[in-house]
KEMARTOR-717241 format. One record per residue (C-alpha): x, y, z; residue in one letter. Coordinates in steps of 0.5 Angstrom, whole numbers, plus 500, padded with zeros to 3 digits. Example, Ala and Ser with C-alpha at 12.3 -4.5 7.8 and 13.67 -1.06 7.14 Angstrom:
<pts>
525491516A/527498514S/
</pts>
This chain:
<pts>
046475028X/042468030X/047465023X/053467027X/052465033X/049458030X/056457026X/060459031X/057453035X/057449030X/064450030X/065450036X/062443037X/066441031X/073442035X/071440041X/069433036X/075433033X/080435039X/076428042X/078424037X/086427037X/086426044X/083418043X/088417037X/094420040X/092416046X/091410042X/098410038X/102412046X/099405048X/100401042X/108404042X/108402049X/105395047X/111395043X/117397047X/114391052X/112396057X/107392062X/101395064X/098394072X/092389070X/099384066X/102385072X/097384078X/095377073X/102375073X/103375080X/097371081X/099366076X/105366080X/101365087X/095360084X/100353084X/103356091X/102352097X/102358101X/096361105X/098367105X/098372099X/098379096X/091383097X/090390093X/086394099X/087389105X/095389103X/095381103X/089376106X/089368106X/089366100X/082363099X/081354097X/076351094X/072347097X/073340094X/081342095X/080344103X/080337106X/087336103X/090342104X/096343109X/099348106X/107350108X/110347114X/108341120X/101345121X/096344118X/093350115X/086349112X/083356109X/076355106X/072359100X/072365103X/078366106X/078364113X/083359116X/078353118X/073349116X/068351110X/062355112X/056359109X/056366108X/049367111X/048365117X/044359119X/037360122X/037360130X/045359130X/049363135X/055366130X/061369133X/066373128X/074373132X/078378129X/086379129X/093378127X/097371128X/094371136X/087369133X/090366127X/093361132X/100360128X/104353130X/098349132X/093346128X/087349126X/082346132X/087349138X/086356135X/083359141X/076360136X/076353135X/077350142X/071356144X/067353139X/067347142X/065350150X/061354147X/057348143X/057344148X/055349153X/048351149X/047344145X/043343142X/044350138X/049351133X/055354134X/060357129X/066362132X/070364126X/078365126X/078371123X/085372125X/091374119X/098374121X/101380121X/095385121X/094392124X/088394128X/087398121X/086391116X/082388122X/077394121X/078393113X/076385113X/070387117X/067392113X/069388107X/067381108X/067380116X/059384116X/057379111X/057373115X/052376119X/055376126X/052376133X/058377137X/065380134X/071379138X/077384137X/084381140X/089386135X/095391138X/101388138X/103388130X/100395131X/106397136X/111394131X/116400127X/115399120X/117397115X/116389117X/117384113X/110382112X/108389109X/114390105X/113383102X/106384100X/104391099X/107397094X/113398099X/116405101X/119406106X/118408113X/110408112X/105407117X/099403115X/095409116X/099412109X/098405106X/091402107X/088409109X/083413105X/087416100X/091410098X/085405098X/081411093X/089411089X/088403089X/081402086X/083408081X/089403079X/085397079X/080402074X/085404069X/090399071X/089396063X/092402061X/100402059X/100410060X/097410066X/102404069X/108408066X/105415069X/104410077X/112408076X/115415076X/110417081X/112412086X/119413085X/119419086X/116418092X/120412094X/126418092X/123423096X/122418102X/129416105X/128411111X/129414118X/132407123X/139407121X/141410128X/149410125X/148416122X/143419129X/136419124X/130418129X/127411130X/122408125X/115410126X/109404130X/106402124X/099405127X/100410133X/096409139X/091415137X/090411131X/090405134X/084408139X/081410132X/080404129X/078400135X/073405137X/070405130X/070398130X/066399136X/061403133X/060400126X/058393130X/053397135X/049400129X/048394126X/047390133X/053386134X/056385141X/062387140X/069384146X/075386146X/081382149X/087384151X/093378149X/100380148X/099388148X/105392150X/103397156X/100403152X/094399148X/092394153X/090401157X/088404149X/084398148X/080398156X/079405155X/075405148X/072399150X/069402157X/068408153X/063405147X/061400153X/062394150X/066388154X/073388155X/078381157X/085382160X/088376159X/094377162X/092376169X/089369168X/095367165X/100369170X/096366174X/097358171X/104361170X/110356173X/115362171X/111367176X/110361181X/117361182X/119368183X/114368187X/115363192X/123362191X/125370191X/117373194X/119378189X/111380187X/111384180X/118386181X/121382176X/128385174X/131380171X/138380175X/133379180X/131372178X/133365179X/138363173X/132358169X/128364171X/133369169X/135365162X/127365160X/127372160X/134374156X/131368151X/124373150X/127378149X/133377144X/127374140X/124380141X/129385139X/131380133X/123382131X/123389132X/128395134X/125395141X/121392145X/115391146X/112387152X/114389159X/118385164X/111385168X/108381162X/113378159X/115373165X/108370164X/110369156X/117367157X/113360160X/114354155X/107351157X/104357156X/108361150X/111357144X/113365143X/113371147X/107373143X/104367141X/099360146X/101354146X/094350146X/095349153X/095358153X/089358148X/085353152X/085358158X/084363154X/077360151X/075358157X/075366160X/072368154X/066364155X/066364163X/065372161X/061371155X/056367161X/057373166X/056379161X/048376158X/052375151X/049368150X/042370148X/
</pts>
């Protein structure tokens, strides 16, 4: 009876062997058919783009988890970097726009990390009027002779989502004493916007939940993981057409489908700050949140998150309007207050107005900062766009940070 239970494990384990190397044969002669009929795999294909990009002047550039980041330089080639257009775009080894710096924080040094989108980032200027670095120079000079580093960890076009994913992916490792959140606008943007469809794997009407979440960041390591299997590359194209089949763009308002989706709701948006918020605390880190360029609904987000993890909230708004010419002017010429219907305003008022909001519309299917908001923004020596400083703005805005920094003890 022990012989034939003694062969028939033998047996067993002998088709289990053979079945094994069936399997690894066949699979085995599929990859080298494939190989023959010229059928790429995704490792060959993510190296072809970033063979594409290595000689690219732009400073943008595809991300596998962060959907697209700035596009890091070595060192020796930073001090000649400008990159595309008339400002200069100096990103440095670790992926950051700015100067070069260590990872590891120096000893005694006050180090601050500002995370965000193209507000932070500081789009059509240069590098040293980006609020980050004008805040580094009042700062510096405020606590001489302590080093000071405040870091633009801003990237055009980022959600509250990428920003949460950059600081648990690089943004813990610069070792931060202070973390400025100031991101929200891109948040409340339909989908799909041109930066998501030019650098990530694109369906249609996704929300960015569906494209950096869980379950798409678990799917890309395991393509990155098997991403030199010809197979597997064939397998992932029929699954994501057939995806991209099933899921038909809903903005064509012609035929009455629903509006596009925000690309993070305002639940998710409170989410990811919230947890932003958490992960700095445990670990020690004093976290700002600051109101720029937000409609409404996630300024008052962002406030109720930040009074709710007791962290320092900055609403920008209010101090801008106050240095703004355009709400002067309503104010002594039409002693209209916060009324600001625009056929309610003077003509070079009223013009402003229409200006912002056409470019508004030509961005997004609707608008997104209120006629209260949007006079200030509409102001020419405040605004190079409704949602984007000039350095004039950035210098009001650094200077409120760091009064509020000296308020709330943070310059410890």
């Amino acid at each position: 009876m022990e012989q034939v239970e003694e062969s028939s494990r033998r047996r067993l384990i002998l088709a289990g062997i053979v079945l094994v190397i069936g399997v690894v044969c066949l699979f085995g002669l599929v990859e080298l058919l494939l190989w023959a009929a010229g059928v790429e795999s995704i490792a060959e294909r993510r190296r072809a783009f970033s063979e594409a990009k290595a000689n690219s002047k732009s400073t943008i550039t595809r991300s596998d988890t962060l959907g697209w980041e700035l596009r890091a330089r070595l060192p020796e080639t930073i001090a000649n970097d400008t990159s595309e257009g008339p400002w200069p775009n100096r990103i440095n080894s670790l992926g950051f726009r700015g100067k070069e710096i260590s990872q590891k924080k120096p000893e005694g040094s006050l180090r601050i990390l500002c995370l965000g989108d193209s507000c932070t980032y500081g789009v059509m200027i240069n590098d040293e009027d980006a609020y980050p670095s004008v805040l580094e120079r009042i700062l510096a000079e405020k606590l001489k002779p302590r080093q000071v580093e405040v870091i633009i960890g801003g990237v055009p076009g980022y959600s509250s989502l990428q920003a949460l994913l950059l600081l648990q992916e690089r943004g813990f490792a610069l070792q931060p004493d202070i973390v400025i959140v100031c991101v929200g606008y891109n948040d409340a943007g339909t989908i799909p916007g041109a930066m998501v469809a030019a650098y990530t794997d694109y369906f249609p009407n996704r929300t960015d939940a569906e494209l950096f979440g869980f379950w798409p960041q678990l799917a890309t390591k395991w393509k990155i993981r098997l991403g030199a299997s010809r197979a597997f590359s064939l397998l992932d194209r029929a699954i994501t057409s057939l995806f991209v089949n099933l899921r038909e763009p809903s903005n064509n308002q012609e035929t009455g489908a629903e509006p596009r989706r925000r690309r993070v709701s305002v639940p998710e948006y409170e989410a990811n700050l919230a947890k932003i918020a958490n992960l700095c605390q445990k670990r020690g880190i004093e976290v700002m949140m600051m109101s720029l360029s937000l409609p409404d609904e996630y300024a008052a987000t962002m406030q109720r998150v930040a009074e709710a993890a007791d962290v320092t909230y900055i609403d920008t708004e209010p101090v801008l309007a106050a240095h703004s010419s355009l709400v002067a002017e309503v104010r002594r010429n039409e002693g209209l207050g916060d009324r600001l219907g625009p056929e309610q305003h003077t003509e070079h008022v009223a013009q402003r107005l229409l200006q912002a909001k056409k470019w508004m519309f030509e961005l997004d299917s609707r608008p997104k900062l209120s006629s209260r908001i949007l006079l200030t923004h509409s102001d020419p020596a405040l605004f190079m766009e409704p949602c984007h400083p000039t350095p004039l703005g950035y210098r009001i805005i650094s200077n409120l940070i760091a009064e509020t920094m000296s308020e709330q003890g943070l310059l410890k």
